[in-house]
Steps between C-alpha positions, in 0.01 A plus 500: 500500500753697665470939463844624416495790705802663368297577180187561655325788514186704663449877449209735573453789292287799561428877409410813707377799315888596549693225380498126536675271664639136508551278856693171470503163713802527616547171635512193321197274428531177662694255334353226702319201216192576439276183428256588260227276377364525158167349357327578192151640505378536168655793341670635866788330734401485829832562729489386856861686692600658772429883505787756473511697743705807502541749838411852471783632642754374253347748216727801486414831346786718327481699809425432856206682547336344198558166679373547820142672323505187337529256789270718677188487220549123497475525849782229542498497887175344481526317131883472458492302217329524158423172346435368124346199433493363162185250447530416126594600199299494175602379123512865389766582803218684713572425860265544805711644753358550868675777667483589881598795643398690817278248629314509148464220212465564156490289164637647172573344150831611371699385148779356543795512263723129566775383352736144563843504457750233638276318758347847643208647457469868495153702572455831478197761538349861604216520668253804582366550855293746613591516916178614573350145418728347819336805685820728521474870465744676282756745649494873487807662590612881577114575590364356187753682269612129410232225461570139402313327180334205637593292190763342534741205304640221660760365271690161509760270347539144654754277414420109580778236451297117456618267740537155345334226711 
């Protein structure tokens, strides 16, 4: 599989008790083939692939100074990438996702919503983190006047085109 990273996407979305916010990757995913390695485990697929891994500082903010407290609570000079993992994916679309940021590893379940169309697969999701569980401290801002939520969504659309062999 190859990601078509002209109609890939990754977003964060989060809130402050002001108003929320969305940050984008604003790079493109790697379009580099990804071999992936399926086996059936009774009612779960097992996938074996590379992890994606996508650099902190390519997630942009609508303004600047959103950006750079963003970079700075994932600590990216240390950690400067986040990565997802996908390790398999059950018959009722539940994936288990391990995500890594900030030095931290942790293993959700998400649904995903897939579709096929002319030799590409498309897979889609939004997922709830809390940042506290990768041991980051949410913001305040203007002396506490502005505090971040610590939930926050991590939405994505990837689009896959199926190499023939």
């Amino acid at each position: 599989m190859k990601i078509n990273s002209h109609n890939s996407f990754v977003e964060i979305h989060g809130t402050t008790n002001v108003n929320s916010f969305n940050c984008s990757y604003n790079a493109s995913l790697p379009a580099e083939e990804f071999e992936v390695q399926l086996s059936k485990n009774g009612e779960s697929i097992e996938i074996e692939h590379e992890a994606l891994f996508l650099k902190v500082l390519s997630f942009k903010c609508p303004n600047s100074q959103m950006t750079e407290d963003l970079h700075d609570l994932l600590e990216y000079e240390d950690y400067p990438f986040i990565i997802f993992q996908l390790q398999k994916i059950t018959n009722n679309k539940i994936a288990h996702v391990m995500i890594e940021m900030a030095g931290e590893k942790q293993s959700y379940k998400v649904n995903l919503h897939n579709s096929l169309h002319n030799n590409q697969l498309v897979t889609s999701a939004t997922m709830e983190l809390c940042i506290t569980d990768f041991g980051l401290v949410a913001p305040e801002k203007f002396f506490g006047m502005v505090k971040v939520n610590e939930n926050i969504e991590v939405e994505f659309g990837i689009n896959m085109n199926i190499l023939d062999n």
